[in-house]
TORKOL-4160 file (C-alpha; in steps of 0.2 Angstrom, whole numbers, padded with zeros to 4 digits, m for minus):
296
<pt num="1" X="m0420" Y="m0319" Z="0140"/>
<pt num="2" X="m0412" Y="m0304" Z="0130"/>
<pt num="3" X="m0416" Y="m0286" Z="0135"/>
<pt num="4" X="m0425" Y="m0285" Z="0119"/>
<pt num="5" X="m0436" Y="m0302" Z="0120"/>
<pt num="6" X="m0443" Y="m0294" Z="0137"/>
<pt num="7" X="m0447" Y="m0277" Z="0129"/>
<pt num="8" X="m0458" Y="m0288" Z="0117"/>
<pt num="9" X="m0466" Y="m0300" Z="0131"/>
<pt num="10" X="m0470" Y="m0284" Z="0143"/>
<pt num="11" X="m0477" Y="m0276" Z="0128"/>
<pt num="12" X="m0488" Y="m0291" Z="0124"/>
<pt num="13" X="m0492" Y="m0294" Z="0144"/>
<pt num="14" X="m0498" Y="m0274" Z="0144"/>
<pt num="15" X="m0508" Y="m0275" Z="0129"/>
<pt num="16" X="m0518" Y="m0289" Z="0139"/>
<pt num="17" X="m0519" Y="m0281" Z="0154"/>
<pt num="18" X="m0525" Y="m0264" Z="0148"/>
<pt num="19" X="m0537" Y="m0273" Z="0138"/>
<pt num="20" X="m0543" Y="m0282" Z="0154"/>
<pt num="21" X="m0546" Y="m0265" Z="0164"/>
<pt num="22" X="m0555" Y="m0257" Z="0148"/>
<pt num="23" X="m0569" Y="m0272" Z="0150"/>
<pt num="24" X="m0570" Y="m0271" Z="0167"/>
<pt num="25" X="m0570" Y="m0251" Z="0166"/>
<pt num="26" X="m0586" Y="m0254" Z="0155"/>
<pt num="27" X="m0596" Y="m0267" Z="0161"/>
<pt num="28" X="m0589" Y="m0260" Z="0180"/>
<pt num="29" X="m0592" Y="m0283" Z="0185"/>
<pt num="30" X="m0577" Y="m0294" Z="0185"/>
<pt num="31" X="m0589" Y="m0307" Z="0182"/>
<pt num="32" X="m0596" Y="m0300" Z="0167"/>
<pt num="33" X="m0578" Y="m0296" Z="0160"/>
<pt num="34" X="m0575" Y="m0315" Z="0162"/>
<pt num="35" X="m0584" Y="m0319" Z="0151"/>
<pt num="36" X="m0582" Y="m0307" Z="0136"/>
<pt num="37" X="m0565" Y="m0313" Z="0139"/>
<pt num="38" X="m0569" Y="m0331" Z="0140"/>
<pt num="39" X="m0558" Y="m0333" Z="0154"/>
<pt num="40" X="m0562" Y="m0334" Z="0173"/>
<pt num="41" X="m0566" Y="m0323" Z="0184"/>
<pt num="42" X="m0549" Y="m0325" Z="0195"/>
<pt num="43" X="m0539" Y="m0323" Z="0180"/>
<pt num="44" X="m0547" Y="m0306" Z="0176"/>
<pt num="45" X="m0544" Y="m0302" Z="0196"/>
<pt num="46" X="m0525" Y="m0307" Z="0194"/>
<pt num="47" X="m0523" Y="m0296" Z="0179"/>
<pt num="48" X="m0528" Y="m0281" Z="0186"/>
<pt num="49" X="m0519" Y="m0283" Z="0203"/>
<pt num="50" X="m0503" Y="m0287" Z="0192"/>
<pt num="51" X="m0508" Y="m0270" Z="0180"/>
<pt num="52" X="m0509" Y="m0262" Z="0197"/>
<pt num="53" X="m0495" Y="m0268" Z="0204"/>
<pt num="54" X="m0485" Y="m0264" Z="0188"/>
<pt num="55" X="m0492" Y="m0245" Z="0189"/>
<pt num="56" X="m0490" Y="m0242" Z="0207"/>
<pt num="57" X="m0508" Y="m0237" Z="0208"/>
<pt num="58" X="m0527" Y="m0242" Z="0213"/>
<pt num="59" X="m0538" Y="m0243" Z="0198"/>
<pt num="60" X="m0553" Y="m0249" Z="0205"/>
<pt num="61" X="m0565" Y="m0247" Z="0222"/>
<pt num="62" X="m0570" Y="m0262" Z="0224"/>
<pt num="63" X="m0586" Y="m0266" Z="0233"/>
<pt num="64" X="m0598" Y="m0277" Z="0233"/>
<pt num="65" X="m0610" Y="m0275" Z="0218"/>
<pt num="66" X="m0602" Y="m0260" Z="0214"/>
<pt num="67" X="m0584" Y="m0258" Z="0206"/>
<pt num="68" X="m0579" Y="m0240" Z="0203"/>
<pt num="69" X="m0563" Y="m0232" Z="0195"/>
<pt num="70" X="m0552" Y="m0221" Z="0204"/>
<pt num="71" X="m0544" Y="m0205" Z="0201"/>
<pt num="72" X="m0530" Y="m0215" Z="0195"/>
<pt num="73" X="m0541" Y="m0227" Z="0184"/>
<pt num="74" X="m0551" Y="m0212" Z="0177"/>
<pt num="75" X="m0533" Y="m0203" Z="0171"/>
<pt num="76" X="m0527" Y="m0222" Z="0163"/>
<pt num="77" X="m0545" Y="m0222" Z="0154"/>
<pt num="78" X="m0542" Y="m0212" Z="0138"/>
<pt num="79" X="m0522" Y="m0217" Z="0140"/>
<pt num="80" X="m0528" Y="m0236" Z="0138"/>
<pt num="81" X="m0541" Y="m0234" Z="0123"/>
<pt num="82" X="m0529" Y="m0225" Z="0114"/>
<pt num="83" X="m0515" Y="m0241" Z="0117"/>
<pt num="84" X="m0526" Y="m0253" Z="0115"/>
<pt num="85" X="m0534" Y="m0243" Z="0096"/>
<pt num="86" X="m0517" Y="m0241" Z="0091"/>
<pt num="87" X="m0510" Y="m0258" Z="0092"/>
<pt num="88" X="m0526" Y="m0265" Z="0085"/>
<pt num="89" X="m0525" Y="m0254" Z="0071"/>
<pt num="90" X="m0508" Y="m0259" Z="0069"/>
<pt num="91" X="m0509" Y="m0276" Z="0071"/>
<pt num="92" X="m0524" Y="m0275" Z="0057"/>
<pt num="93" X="m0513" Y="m0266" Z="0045"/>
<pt num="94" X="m0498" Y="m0276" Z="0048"/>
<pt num="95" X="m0506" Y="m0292" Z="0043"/>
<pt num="96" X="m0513" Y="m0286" Z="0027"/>
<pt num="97" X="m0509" Y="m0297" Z="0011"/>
<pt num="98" X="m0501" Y="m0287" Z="m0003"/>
<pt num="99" X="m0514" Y="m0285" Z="m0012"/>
<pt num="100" X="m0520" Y="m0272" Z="0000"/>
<pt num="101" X="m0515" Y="m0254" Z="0008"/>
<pt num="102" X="m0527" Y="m0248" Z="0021"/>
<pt num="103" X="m0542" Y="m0253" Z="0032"/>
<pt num="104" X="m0557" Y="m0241" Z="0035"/>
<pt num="105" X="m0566" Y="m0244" Z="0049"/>
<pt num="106" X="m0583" Y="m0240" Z="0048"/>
<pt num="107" X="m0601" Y="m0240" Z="0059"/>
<pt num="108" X="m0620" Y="m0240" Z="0053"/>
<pt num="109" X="m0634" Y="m0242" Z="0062"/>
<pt num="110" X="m0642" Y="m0259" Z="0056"/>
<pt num="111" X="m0657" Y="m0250" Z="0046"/>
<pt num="112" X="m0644" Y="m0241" Z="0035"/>
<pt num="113" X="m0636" Y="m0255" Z="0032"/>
<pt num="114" X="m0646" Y="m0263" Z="0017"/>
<pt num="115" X="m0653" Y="m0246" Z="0012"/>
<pt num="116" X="m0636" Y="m0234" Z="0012"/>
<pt num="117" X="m0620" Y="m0243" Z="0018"/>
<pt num="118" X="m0621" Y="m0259" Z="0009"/>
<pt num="119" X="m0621" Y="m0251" Z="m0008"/>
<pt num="120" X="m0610" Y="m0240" Z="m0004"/>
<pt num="121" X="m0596" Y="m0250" Z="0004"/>
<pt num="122" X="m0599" Y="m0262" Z="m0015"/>
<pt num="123" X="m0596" Y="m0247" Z="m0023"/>
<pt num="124" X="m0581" Y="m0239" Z="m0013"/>
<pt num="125" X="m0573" Y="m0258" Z="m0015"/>
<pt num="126" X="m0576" Y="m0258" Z="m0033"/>
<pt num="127" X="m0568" Y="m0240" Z="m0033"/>
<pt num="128" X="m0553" Y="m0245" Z="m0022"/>
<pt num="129" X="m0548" Y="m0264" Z="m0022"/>
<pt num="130" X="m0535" Y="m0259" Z="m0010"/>
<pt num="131" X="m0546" Y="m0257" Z="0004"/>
<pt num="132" X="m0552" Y="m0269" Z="0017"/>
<pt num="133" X="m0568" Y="m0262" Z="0025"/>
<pt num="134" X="m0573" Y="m0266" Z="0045"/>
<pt num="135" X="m0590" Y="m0262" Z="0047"/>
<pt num="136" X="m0600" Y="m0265" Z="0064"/>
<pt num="137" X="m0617" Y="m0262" Z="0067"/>
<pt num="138" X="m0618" Y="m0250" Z="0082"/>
<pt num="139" X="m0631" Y="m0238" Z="0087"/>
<pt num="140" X="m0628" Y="m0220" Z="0085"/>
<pt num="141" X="m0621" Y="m0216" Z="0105"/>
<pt num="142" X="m0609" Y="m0231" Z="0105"/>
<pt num="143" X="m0602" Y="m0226" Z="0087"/>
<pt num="144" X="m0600" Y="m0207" Z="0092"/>
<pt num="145" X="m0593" Y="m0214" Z="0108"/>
<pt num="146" X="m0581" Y="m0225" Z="0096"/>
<pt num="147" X="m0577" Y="m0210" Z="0084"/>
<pt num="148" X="m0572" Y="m0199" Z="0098"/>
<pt num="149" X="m0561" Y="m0212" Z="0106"/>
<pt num="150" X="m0552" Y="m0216" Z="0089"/>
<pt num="151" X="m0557" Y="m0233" Z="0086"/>
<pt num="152" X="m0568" Y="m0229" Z="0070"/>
<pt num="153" X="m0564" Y="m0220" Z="0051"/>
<pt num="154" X="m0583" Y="m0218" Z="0048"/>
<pt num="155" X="m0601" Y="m0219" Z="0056"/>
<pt num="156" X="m0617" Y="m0217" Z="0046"/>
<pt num="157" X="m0631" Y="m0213" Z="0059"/>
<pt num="158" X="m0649" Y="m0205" Z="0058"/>
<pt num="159" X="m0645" Y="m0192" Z="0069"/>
<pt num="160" X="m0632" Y="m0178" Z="0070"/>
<pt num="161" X="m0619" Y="m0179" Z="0083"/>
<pt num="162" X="m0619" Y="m0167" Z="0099"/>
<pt num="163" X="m0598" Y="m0170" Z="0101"/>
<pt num="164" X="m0586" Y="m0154" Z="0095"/>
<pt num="165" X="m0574" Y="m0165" Z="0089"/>
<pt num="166" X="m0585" Y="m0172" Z="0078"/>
<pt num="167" X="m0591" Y="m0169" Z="0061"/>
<pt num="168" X="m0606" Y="m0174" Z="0051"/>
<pt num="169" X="m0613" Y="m0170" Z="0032"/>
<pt num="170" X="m0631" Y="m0174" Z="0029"/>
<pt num="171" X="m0635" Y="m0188" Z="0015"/>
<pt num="172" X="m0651" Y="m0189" Z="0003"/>
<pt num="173" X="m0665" Y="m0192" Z="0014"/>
<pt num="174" X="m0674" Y="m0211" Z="0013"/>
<pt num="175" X="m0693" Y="m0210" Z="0009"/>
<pt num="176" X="m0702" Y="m0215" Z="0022"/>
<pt num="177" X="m0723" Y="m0220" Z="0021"/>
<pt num="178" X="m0734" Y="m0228" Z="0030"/>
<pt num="179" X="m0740" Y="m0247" Z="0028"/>
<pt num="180" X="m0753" Y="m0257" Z="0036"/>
<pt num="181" X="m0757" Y="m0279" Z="0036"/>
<pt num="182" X="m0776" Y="m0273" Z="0030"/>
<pt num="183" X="m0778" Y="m0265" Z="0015"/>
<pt num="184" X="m0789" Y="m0249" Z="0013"/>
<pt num="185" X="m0785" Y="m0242" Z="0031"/>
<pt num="186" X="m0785" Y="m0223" Z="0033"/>
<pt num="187" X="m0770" Y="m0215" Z="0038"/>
<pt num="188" X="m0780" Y="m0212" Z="0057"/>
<pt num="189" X="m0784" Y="m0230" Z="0058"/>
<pt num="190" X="m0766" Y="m0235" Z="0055"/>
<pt num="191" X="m0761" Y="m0224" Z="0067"/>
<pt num="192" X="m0772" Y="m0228" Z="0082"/>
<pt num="193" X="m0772" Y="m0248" Z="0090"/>
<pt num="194" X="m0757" Y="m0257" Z="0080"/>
<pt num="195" X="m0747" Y="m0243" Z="0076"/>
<pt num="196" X="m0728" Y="m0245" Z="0078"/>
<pt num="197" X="m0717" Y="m0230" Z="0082"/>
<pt num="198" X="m0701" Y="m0231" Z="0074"/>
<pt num="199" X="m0688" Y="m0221" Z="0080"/>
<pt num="200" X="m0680" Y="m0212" Z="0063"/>
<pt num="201" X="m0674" Y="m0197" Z="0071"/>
<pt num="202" X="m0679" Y="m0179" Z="0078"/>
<pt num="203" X="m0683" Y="m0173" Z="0057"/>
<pt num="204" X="m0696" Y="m0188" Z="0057"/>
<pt num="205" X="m0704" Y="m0184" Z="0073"/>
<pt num="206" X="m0705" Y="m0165" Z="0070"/>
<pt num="207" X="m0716" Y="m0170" Z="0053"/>
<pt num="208" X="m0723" Y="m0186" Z="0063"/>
<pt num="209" X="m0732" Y="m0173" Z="0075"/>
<pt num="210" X="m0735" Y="m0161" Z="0062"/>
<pt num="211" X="m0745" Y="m0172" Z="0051"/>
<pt num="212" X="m0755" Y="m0183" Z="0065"/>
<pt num="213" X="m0755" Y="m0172" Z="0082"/>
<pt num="214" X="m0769" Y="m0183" Z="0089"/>
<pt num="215" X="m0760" Y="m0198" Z="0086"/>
<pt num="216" X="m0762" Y="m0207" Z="0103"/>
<pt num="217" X="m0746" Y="m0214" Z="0112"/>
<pt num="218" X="m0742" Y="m0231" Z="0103"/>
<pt num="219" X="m0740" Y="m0245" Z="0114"/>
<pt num="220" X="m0723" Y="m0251" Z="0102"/>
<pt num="221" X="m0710" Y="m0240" Z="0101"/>
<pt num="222" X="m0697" Y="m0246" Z="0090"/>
<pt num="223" X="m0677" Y="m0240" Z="0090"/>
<pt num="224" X="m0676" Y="m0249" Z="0071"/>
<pt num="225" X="m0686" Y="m0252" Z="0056"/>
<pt num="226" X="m0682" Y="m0272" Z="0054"/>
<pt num="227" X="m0689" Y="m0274" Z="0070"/>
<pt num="228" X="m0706" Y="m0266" Z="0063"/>
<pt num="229" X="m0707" Y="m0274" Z="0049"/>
<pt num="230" X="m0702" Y="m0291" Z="0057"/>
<pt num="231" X="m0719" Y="m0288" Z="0071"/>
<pt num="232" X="m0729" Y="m0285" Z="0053"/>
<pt num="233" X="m0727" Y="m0302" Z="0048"/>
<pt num="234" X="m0733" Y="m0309" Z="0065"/>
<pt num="235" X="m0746" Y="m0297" Z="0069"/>
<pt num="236" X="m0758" Y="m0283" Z="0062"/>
<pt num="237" X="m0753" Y="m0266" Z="0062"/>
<pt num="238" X="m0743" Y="m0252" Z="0053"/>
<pt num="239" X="m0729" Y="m0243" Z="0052"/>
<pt num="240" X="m0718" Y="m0230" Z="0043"/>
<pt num="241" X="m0706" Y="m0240" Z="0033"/>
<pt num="242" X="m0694" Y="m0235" Z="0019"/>
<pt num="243" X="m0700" Y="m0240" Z="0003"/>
<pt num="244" X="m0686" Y="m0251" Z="m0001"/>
<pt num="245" X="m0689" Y="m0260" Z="0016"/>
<pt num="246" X="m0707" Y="m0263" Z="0012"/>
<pt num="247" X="m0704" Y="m0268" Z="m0005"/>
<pt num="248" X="m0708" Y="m0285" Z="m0003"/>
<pt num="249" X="m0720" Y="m0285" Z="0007"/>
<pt num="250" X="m0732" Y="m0274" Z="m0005"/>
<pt num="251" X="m0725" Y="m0285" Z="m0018"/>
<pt num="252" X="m0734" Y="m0300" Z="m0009"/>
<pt num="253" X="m0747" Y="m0293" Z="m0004"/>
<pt num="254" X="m0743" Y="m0293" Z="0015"/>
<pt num="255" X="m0739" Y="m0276" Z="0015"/>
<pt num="256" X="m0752" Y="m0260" Z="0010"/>
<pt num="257" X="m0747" Y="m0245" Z="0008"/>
<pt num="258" X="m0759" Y="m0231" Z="0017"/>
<pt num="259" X="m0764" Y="m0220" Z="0004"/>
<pt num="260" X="m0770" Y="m0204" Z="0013"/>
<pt num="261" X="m0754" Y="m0204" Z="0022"/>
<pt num="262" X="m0738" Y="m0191" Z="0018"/>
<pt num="263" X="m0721" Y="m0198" Z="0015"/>
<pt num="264" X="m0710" Y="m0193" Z="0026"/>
<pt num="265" X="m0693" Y="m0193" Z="0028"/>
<pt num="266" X="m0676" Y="m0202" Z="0038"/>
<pt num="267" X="m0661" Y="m0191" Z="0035"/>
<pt num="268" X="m0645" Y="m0200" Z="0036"/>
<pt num="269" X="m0628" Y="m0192" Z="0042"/>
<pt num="270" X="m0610" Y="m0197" Z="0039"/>
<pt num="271" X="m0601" Y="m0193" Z="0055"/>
<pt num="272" X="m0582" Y="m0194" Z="0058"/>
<pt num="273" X="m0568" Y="m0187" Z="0071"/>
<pt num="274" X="m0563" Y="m0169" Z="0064"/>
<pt num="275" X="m0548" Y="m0169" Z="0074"/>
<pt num="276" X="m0540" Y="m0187" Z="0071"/>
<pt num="277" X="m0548" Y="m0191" Z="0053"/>
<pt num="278" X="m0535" Y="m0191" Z="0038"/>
<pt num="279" X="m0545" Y="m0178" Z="0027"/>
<pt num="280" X="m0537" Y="m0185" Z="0010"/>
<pt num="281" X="m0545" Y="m0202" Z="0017"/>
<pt num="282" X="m0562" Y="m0197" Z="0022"/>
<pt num="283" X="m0562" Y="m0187" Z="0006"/>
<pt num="284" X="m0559" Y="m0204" Z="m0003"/>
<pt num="285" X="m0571" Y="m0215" Z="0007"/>
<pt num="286" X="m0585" Y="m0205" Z="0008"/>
<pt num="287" X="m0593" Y="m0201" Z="m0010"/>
<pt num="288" X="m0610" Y="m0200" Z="m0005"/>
<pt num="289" X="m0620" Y="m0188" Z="m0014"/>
<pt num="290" X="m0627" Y="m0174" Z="m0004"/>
<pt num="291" X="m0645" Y="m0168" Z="0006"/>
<pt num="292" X="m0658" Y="m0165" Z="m0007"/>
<pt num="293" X="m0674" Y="m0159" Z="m0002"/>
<pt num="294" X="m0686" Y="m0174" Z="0005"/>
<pt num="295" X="m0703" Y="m0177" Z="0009"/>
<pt num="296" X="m0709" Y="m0168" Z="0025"/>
């Protein structure tokens, strides 16, 4: 084997294992990392004595039920995420067909998808033909955690981040009112027994408790609004919804909007790493147009 066939293979072999020692540094179980890799449990032990060995150092405590990192697998965290980002990224771009330049990676949390991010990533394709759009559906602290690591272009999230290195711009607020399975209900009846508490962020809550401060403590709290709306067709009770969510189900009938009940609002945010973002990219990626005064 030439000098440079085993550059290659130990670059391959490393990518592997530092891919191993992220899982287990996440999930902190070998089993567990097993099976997100779809391997056994010996191999993901093997790799990291070999990533160890390789290093010259300890990575893990390990005690029963309880793996830790050590000094030394704390200082390789950030080095590995940043390997393993890099040669993902590159292996993405370097297997795009000609007909395309770039991909942007992007995050929503699933809510926004239908109502913000899936017409805007049709529009941006339509824009820009040359791109290739990833987008996940994670919640807001896993895609901050994503941004700050590298991993993402773009988040879109209900709430601002609380990281330096990131920044955010606030988008048009989405309407939020109140519907209810039984028509005529008063806005305190559709909030009492069968009210769902969805969480749309801290504006939301602020207006939520300004509007209603008696309303009692809901027995559903809900981190997303297709949760809610999925309970409403199995059960009575109400909920804030966007309009464009409950769309259908006023249309049918299923639905009722409460009448004596303000609209409120969910403000969106677009969120992306200050420090590593291209600016001419998120310029070009993100033409969303920006906060207007909302509902309260």
């Amino acid at each position: 084997m030439t000098e440079a066939k085993e550059r290659v293979d130990r670059s391959g072999v490393d990518i592997v294992l530092l891919k191993t020692f992220l899982e287990v540094a996440r999930s902190r179980h070998f089993g567990k990392t097993a099976d997100r890799l779809f391997i056994t449990q010996s191999a993901v032990s093997a790799r990291i004595k070999l990533l160890e060995s390789t290093l010259g150092a300890v990575l893990f405590t390990r005690r029963r039920h309880d793996i830790q990192l050590t000094p030394a697998g704390r200082r390789l965290l950030p080095h590995a995420e940043t390997i393993v980002r890099s040669w993902s990224r590159a292996r993405a771009e370097a297997t795009l067909d000609a007909r395309f330049t770039v991909t942007v990676t992007v995050a929503t949390e699933a809510d926004l998808w239908p109502l913000l991010v899936g017409p805007w990533g049709r529009a941006l394709r339509a824009r820009r033909p040359d791109l290739v759009l990833d987008i996940e559906a994670l919640p807001a602290r896993t895609a901050f955690a994503e941004l700050t690591a590298g991993r993402l272009d773009l988040a879109f999230v209900r709430e601002p981040p609380r990281v330096a290195e990131l920044a955010c711009e606030p988008l048009a607020p989405i309407e939020l009112i109140l519907v209810a399975t039984r028509p005529g209900l008063p806005a305190e009846a559709a909030i009492g027994e069968g009210y769902l508490q969805v969480a749309w962020g801290r504006r939301f809550e602020a207006a939520h408790r300004r509007h209603f401060p008696e309303c009692a403590t809901p027995v559903w709290r809900l981190s997303a609004g297709l949760m809610a709306l999925d309970l409403l067709q199995a059960q009575d009770g109400a909920a804030y919804l966007p309009a464009a969510l409950a769309a259908a189900g006023l249309g049918r009938g299923t639905l009722h909007r409460v009448a004596d009940a303000p609209p409120l609002a969910c403000e969106p945010y677009a969120v992306w790493n200050s420090q590593l973002a291209d600016p001419a990219l998120i310029a070009e990626i993100q033409p969303l147009p920006p906060a207007v005064t909302g509902p309260a």
